[in-house]
C-alpha positions in Angstrom: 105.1 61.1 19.0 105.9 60.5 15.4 103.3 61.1 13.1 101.4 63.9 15.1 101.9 67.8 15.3 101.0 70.3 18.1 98.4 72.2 16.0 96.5 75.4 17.0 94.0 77.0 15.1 95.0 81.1 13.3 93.9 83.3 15.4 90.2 84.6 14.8 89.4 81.5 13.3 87.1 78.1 14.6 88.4 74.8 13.3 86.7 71.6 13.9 87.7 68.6 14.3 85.9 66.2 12.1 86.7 63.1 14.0 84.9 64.7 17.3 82.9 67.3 15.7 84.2 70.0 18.4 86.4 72.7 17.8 90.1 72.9 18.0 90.7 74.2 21.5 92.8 77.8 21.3 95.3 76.4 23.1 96.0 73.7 20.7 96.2 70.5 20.8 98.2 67.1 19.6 96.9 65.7 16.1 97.6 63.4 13.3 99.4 64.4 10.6 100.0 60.4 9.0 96.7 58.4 7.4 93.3 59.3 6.8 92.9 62.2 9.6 96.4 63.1 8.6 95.4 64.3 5.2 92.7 66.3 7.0 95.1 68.3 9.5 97.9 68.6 6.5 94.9 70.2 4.8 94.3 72.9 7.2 98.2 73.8 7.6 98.6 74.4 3.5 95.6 76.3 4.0 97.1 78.5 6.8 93.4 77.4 9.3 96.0 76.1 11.8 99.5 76.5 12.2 102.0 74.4 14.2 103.5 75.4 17.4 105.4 73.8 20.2 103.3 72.3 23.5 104.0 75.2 26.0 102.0 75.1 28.9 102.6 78.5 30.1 101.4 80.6 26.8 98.7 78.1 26.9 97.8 79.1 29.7 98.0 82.8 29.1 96.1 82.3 26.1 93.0 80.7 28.0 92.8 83.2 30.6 92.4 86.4 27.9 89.9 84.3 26.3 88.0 83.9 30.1 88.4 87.7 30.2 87.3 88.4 27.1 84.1 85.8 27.3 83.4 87.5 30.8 83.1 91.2 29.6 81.2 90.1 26.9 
């Protein structure tokens, strides 16, 4: 979709989302880059909070499942 970018947030680092107030998900997710909330998200890519990458489910998935592991052994 024009006008959005697969962003995920540096890793070590919690970005919120102002619009819901939660944090990015580690896995990424799809976000404006045009308008108001655009500004926002073009923000935190000069700023190096979240970079860009390319929806891949599979390293997604990876990535979720070494956060599980880490969460569980505490």
């Amino acid at each position: 979709m024009e006008g959005q970018e697969f962003l995920m947030p540096k890793e070590g680092l919690l970005v919120r989302d102002p619009r819901t107030k939660k944090f990015l998900s580690k896995a990424g997710a799809m976000k404006p880059t045009v308008g108001p909330m655009g500004r926002y998200w073009r923000r935190r890519i000069r700023d190096g909070s979240v970079i860009v990458g390319k929806r891949d489910i599979k390293s997604a998935v990876t990535r979720l499942r070494k956060t599980e592991k880490k969460i569980k052994e505490g």
